[in-house]
Kinemage of the C-alpha trace (Angstrom):
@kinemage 1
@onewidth
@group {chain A} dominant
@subgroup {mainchain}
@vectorlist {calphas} color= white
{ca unk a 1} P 139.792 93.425 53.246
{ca unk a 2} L 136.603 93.071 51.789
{ca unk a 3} L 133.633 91.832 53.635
{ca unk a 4} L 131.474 89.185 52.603
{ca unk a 5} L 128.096 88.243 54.011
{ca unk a 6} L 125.439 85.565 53.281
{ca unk a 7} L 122.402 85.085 53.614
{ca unk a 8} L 120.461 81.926 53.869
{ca unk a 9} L 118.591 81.012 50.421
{ca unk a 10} L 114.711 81.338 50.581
{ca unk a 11} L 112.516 78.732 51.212
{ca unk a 12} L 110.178 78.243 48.475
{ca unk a 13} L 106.840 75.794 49.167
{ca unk a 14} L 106.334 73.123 47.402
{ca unk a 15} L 103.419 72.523 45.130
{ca unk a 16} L 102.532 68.875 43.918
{ca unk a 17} L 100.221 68.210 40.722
{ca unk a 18} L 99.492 64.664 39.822
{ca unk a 19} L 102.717 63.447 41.448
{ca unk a 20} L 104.816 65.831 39.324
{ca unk a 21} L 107.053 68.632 41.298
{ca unk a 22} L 105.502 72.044 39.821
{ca unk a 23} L 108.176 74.304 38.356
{ca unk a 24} L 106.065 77.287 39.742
{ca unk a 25} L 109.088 78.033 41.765
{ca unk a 26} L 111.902 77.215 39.472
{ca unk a 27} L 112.565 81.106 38.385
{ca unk a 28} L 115.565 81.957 40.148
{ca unk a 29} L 116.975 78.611 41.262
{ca unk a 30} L 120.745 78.103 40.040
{ca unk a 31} L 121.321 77.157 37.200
{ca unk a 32} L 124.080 76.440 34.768
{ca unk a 33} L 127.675 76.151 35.265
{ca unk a 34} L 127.889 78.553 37.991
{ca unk a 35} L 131.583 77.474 39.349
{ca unk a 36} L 131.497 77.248 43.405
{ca unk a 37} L 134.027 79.820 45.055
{ca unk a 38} L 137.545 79.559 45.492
{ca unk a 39} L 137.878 76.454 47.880
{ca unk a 40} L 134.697 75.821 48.947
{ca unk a 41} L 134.132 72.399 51.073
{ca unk a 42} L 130.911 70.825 50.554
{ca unk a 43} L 131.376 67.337 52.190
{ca unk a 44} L 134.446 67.241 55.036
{ca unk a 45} L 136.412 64.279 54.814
{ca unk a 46} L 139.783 62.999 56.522
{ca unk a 47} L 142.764 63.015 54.185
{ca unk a 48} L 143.660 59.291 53.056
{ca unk a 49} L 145.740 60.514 49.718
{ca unk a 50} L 148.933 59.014 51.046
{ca unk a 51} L 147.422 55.201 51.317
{ca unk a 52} L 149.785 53.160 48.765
{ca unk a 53} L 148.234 49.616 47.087
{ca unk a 54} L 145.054 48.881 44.866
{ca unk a 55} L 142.235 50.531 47.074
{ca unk a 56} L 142.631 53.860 45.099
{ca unk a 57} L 142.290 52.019 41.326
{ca unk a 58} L 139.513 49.862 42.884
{ca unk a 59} L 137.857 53.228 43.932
{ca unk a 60} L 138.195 54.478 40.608
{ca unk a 61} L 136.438 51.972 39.483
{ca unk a 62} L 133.052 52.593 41.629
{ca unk a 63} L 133.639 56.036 40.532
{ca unk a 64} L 133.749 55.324 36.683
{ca unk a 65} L 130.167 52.696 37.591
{ca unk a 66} L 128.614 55.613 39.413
{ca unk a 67} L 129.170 57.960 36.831
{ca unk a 68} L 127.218 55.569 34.322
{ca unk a 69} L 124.579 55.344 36.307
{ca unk a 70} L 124.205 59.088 36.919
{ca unk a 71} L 124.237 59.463 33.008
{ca unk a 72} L 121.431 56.845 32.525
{ca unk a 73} L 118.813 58.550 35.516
{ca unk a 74} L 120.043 61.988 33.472
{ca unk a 75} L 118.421 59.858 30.490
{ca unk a 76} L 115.575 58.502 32.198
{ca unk a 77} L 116.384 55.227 31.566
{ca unk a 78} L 115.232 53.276 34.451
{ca unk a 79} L 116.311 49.592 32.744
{ca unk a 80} L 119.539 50.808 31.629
{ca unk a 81} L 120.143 52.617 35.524
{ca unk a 82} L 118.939 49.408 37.282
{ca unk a 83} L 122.037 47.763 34.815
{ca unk a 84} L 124.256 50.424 36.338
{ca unk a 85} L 123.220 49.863 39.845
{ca unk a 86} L 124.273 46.128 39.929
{ca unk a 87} L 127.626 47.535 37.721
{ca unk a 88} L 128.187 49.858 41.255
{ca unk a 89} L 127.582 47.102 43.470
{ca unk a 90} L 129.825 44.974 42.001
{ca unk a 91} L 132.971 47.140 42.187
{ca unk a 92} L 132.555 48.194 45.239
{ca unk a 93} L 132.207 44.680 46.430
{ca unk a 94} L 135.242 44.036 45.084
{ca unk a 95} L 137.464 47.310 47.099
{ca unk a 96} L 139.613 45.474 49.567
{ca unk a 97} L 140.191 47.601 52.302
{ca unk a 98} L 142.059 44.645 54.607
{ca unk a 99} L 145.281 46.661 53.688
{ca unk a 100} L 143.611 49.428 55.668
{ca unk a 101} L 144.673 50.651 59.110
{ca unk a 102} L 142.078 52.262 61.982
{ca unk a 103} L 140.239 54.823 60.816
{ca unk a 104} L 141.036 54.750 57.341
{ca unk a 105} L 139.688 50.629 57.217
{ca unk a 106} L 136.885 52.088 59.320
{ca unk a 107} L 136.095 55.102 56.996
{ca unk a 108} L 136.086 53.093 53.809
{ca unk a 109} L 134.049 50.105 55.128
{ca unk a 110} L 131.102 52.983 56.536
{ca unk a 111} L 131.272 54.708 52.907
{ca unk a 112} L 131.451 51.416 51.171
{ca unk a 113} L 128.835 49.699 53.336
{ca unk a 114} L 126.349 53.046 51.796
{ca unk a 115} L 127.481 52.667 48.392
{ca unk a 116} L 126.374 49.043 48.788
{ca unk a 117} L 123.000 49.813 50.563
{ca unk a 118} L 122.038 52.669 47.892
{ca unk a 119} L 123.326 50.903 44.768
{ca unk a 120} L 121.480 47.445 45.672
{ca unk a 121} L 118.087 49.710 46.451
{ca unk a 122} L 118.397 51.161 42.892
{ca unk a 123} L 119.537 47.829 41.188
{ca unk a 124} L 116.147 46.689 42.737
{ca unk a 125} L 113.949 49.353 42.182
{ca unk a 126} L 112.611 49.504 38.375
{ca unk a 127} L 110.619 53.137 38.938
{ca unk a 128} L 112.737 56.124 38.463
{ca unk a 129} L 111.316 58.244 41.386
{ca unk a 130} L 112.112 55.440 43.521
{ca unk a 131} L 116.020 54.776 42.325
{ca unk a 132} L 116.491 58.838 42.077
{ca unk a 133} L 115.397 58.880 46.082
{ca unk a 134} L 118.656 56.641 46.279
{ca unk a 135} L 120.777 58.882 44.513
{ca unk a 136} L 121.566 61.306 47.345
{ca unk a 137} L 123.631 58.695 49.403
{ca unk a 138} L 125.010 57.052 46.850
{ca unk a 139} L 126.895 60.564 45.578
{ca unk a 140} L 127.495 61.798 49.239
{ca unk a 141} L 129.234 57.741 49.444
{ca unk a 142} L 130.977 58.072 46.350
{ca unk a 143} L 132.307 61.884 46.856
{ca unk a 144} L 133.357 61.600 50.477
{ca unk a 145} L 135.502 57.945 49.145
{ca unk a 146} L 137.140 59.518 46.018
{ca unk a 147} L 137.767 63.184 48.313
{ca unk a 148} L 139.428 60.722 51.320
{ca unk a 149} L 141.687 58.577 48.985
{ca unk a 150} L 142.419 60.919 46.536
{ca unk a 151} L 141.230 57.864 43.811
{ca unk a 152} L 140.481 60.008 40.656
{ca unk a 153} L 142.605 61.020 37.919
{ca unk a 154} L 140.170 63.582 36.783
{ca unk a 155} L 138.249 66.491 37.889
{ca unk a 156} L 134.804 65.776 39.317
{ca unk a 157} L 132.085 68.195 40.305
{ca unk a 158} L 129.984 67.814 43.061
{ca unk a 159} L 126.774 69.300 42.139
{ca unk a 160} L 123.685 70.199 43.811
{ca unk a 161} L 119.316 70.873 42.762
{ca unk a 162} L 118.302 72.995 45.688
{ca unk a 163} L 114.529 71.348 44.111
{ca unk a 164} L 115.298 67.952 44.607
{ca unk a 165} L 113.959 65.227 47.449
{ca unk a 166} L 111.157 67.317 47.684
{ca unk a 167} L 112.605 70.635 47.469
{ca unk a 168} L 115.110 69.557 50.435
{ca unk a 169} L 117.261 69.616 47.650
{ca unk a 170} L 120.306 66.811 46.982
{ca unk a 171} L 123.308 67.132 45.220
{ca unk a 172} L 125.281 64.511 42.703
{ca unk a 173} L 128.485 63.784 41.346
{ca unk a 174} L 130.055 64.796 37.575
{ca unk a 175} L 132.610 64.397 35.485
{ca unk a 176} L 131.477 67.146 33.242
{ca unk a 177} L 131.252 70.934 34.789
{ca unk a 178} L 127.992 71.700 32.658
{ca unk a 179} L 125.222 70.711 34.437
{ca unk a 180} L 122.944 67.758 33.533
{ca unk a 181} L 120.338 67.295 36.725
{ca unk a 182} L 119.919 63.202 37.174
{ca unk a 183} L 116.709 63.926 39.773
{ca unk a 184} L 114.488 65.463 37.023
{ca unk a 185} L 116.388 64.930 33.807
{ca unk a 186} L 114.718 66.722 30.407
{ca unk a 187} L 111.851 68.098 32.848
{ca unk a 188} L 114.568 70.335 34.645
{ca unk a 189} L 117.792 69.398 33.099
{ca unk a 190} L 120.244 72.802 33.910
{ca unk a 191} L 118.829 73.371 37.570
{ca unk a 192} L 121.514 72.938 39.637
{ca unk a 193} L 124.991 74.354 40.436
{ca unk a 194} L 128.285 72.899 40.742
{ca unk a 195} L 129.066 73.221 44.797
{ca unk a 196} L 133.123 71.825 45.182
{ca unk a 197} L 135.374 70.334 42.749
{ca unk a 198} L 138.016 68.111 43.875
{ca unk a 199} L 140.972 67.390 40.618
């Protein structure tokens, strides 16, 4: 058997000019469509597959919202994103998780309750910086639901910019396997790497 060892990815500092992140750094970040390995679990979540009723369509639809709203911050198009927000906060308003039991019911109101919270702070918000900053919770929200319930009928990709929040980095969630970076759009559009894909 073979061995496999990792090591933890290097630090780089950050370096800030006239509010812009520098892209000093940016050789040897991921990029492209790397594919994650073979089963790789980003973002551990209890398995809900089996629940029966609407709560899985009504998912899909935050899912389909969400994805919208990626596309536009991809765009930098803070009017159309702000659109997209309320569009998110809408369908998820409208999940009905009283045919929940325990945990599940208390799982989807804690994932729905930060869908809510990030999507109403970016409906609000008309800069970019400030509705990408709410990005991060809204995909970790979005990807731990649709992973749980098993609500799409399509492969998503949950991606990640190791450069992001500050170089904390923050990840995001795709339809598409080619990446398309919503935190800096055209300024670093392919950094990034696709980290788990659920189907």
């Amino acid at each position: 058997m073979q061995r496999l060892y990792f090591l933890p990815a290097e630090r780089t500092s950050k370096t800030t000019t006239a509010g812009t992140e520098s892209m000093e750094h940016h050789e040897g970040m991921a990029h492209g469509d790397a594919m994650p390995a073979e089963g790789k679990v980003v973002v551990e979540t209890p398995d809900y597959t089996s629940v029966a009723g609407p709560v899985k369509e009504q998912i899909k639809s935050v899912i389909d919202s969400y994805l919208k709203l990626k596309d536009n911050l991809v765009a930098s198009d803070a009017q159309k994103a702000q659109e997209d927000a309320k569009a998110v906060l809408a369908t998820a308003d409208k999940v009905d998780v009283s045919a929940l039991q325990g945990e599940q019911k208390a799982f989807a109101e804690e994932k729905l309750g930060e869908v809510k919270q990030s999507a109403s702070k970016i409906a609000e918000a008309t800069d970019l910086a400030a509705q990408r900053g709410q990005l991060e919770l809204l995909s970790e929200a979005t990807f731990a639901l649709t992973k749980a319930f098993g609500a799409s009928d399509q492969t998503l990709y949950y991606q990640h910019c190791p450069m992001a929040n500050n170089d904390q980095g923050a990840y995001w969630l795709s339809s598409n396997q080619e990446i398309r970076n919503p935190y800096f759009g055209e300024q670093m559009l392919k950094c990034g790497s696709t980290e788990e894909t659920i189907n």
